[in-house]
N, C-alpha and C positions, 0 to 999 in steps of 0.2 A: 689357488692358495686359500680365496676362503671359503671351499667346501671344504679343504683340509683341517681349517681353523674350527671349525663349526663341529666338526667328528669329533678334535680334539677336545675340545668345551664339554661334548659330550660325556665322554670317558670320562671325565675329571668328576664328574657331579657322582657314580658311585664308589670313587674312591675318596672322596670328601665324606662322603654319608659312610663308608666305615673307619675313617678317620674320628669322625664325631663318636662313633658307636664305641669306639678302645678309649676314646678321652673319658667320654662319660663312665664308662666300667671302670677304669683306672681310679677316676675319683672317687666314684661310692667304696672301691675296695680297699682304700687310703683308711688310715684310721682317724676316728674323732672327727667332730664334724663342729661348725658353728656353736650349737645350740648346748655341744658341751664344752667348751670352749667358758660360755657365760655362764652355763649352771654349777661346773664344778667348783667354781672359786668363790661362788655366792650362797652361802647357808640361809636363806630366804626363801629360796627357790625350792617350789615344791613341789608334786607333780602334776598337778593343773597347773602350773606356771608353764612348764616343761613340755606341757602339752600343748598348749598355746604359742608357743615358741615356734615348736617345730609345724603346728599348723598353719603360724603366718609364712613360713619359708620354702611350706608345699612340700617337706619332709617326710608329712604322713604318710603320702601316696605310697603306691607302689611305685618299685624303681620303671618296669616298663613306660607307666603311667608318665611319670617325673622323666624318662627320657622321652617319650614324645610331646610332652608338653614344650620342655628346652628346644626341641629340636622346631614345633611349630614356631615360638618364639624368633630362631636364627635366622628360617626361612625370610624374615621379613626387618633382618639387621637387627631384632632388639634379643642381648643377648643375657635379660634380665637386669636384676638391680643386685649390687654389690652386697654380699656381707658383713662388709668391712662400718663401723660407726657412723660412716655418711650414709652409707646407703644409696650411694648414688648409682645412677645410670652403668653398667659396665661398660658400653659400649661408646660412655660420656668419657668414661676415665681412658681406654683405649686410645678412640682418637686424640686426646693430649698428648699422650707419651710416644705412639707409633712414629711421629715426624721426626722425632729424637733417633730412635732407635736404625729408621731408614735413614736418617743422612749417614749415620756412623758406619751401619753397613755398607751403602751406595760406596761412601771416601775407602773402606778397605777393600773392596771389589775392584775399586779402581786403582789402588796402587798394588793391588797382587796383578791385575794383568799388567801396568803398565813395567812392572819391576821383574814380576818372574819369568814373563814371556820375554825378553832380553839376555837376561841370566843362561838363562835357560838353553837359548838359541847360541851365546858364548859358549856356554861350558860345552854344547855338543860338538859346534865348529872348532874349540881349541882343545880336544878333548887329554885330556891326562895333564896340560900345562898346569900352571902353579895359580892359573886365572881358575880352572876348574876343579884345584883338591881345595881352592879358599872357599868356594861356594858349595864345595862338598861336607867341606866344615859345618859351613853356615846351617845347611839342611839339619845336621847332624844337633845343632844347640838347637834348632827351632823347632824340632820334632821332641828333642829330650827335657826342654825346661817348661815348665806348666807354665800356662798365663797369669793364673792371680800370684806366681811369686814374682814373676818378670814384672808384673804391674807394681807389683812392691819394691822392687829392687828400684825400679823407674822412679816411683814416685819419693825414694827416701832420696836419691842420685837430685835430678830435678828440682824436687818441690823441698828437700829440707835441707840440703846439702850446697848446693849450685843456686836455688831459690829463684831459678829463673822461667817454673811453669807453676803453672795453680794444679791443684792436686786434688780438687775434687767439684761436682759440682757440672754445672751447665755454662753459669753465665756467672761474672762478679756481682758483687753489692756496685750498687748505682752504675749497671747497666745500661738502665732507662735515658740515663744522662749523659750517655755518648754520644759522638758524631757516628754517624751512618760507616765511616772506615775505622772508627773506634770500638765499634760494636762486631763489627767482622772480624777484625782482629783477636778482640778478648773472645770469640766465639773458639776462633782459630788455636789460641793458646790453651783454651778448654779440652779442644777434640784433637790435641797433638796425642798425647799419648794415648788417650784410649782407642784411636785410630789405628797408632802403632803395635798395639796391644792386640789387637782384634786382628789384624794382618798378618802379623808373627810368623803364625804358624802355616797361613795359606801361601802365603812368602816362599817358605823352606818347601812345603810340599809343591805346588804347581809348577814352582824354576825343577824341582827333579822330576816332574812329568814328561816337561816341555823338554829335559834334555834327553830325557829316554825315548820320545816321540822323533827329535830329528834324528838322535843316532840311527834312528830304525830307518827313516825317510832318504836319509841322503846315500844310505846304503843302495837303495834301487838304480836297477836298470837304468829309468828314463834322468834322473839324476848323473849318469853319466854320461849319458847321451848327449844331455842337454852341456854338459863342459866342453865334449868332443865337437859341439857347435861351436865352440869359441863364446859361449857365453863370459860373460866375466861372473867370479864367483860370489860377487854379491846380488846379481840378477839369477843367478841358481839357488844360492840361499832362501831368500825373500822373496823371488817370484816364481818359485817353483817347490821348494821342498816346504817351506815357512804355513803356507795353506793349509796340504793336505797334511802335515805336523797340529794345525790346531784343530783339528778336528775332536781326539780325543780329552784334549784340554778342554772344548767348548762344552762336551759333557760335564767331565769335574767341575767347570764352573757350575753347569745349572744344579748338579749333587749338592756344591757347597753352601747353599744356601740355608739349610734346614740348619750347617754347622755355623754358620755366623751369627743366625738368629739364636741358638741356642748359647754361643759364645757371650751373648748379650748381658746374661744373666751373670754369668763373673765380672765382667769389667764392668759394669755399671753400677751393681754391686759395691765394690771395692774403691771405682773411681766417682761414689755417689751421683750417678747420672739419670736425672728423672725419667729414664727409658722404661718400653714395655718389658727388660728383662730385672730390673727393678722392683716392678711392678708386680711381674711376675713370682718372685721369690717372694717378698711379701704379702701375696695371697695364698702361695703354698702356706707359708708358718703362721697364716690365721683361718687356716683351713675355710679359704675362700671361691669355692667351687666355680661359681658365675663366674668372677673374673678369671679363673686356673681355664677352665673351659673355654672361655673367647679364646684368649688369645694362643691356645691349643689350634683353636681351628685357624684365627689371621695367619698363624703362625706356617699350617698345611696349606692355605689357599697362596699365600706365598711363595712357596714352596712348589707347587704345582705349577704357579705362573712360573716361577724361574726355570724348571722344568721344559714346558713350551716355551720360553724365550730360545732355549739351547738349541731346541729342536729346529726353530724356525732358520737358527742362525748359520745351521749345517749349511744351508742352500748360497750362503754369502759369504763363507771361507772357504768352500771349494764350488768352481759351477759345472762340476760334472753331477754336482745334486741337485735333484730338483724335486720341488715338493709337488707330487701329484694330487690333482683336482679328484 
């Protein structure tokens, strides 16, 4: 396992390194940058001002230049200083927002397996009953309604209508001045719906993975065999067909990662939640390279890991795999 961990580690460093290589091209070929940003709106600015500008921000270079310099820079976690007015650290502002954005992800990871893989296993085992055209439905609204209007619909239902969730935001005014279970709660009432929001759609899709996966599984041979032993057919279900069923699901999870993180950016958005997809959209629209670029790459090393977690996970939902040394 970990000579296999180690090869794997391997691989990952040149698909990171052309990962960085498409960010970084992506942004130079973006239009407008910082420096016109400040000069266009300023009749002051001249072009010695103009040129100074773009000299403190390393603009001048060539781009080869300017991508190995970023790139020396990441090697060693610093992933430059902000464009944005503060000027801060990007890799300062990062770690603020990233803990936001990973719990929200972690909670809908966790209620798409705990909710789809069920569903999912229903609708195969009762297959055509009235249990599995309602969840056929369901797929049906979750694949067809976009997130930022469901988030709206949510939040006018909830937050203006019913008045019984807060609708935007992290945390309330005088937070600080709860008890320890007052403070988890008002966390809790925070991350209801943009949790629900972010889930939605992994919801609809992974239940019709998982029921297309056992339709396929319980069809077999050894599934029959295994009744003709007089198993009872919840030890057939669940301990024989339910395994080798998640296997293809333990991929789309590790796929769905790049789509949660990238989900980020609507519902926090919308549900103003100080996350990295917040963040993120607000350095797009201030033509904020340094930060567009971090968290391009947190975003792929993520991604990557979740990747290798799938892989590693093959070997612990079926043990006829084993991950060779």
């Amino acid at each position: 396992m970990g000579k296999y961990l180690f090869k794997r580690l391997l691989m990952m460093i040149p698909v990171l390194l052309g990962i960085t290589v498409m960010s970084f091209a992506v942004m130079k070929a973006a239009p407008g940058d910082p420096v016109t940003l400040v000069t266009e709106l300023n009749p002051n600015m001249d072009a010695e001002a103009v040129k100074r500008i773009r000299a403190f921000y390393e603009l001048d270079d060539p781009i080869p230049i300017q991508y190995l310099k970023w790139l020396h820079r990441i090697a060693r976690l610093d992933f430059g200083r902000s464009f944005a007015p503060d000027n801060r650290p990007v890799i300062d502002k990062i770690a603020e927002r990233i803990p936001i954005t990973l719990l929200i992800n972690i909670l809908s990871m966790i209620l798409i397996i705990g909710v789809a893989i069920p569903i999912g296993v229903m609708s195969a085992v009762k297959r055509n009953s009235l249990f599995d055209k309602g969840t056929t439905l369901f797929v049906f609204l979750g694949f067809a309604i976009p997130s930022f209007w469901l988030a709206l619909l949510l939040m006018i239902l909830f937050g203006v209508w019913l008045g019984c969730l807060p609708i935007s935001g992290f945390r309330s005014l005088g937070y600080e001045n709860l008890s320890i279970f007052g403070k988890m709660w008002d966390m809790a009432e925070h991350l209801l719906l943009p949790v629900f929001v972010s889930a939605f759609g992994g919801l609809a899709g992974m239940s019709r993975y998982m029921r297309s996966n056992m339709l396929e599984v319980i069809r077999q041979d050894y599934i029959t065999t295994a009744r003709a032993k007089g198993l009872s057919e919840r030890q057939v279900i669940y301990g024989h067909a339910l395994r080798n069923a998640l296997l293809p699901v333990i991929t789309i999870l590790g796929l769905s990662v790049p789509g949660l993180i990238g989900g980020s950016v609507i519902f926090e958005t919308v549900f103003a939640i100080p996350g990295m997809g917040q963040l993120f959209f607000q350095a797009v629209m201030m033509r904020d390279s340094p930060t567009v670029m971090g968290i391009l790459v947190i975003g792929a090393v993520l991604t990557l890991i979740g990747n290798l977690l799938a892989d590693i996970s093959y070997s612990l939902a079926d043990p006829r795999i084993r991950v060779s040394d």
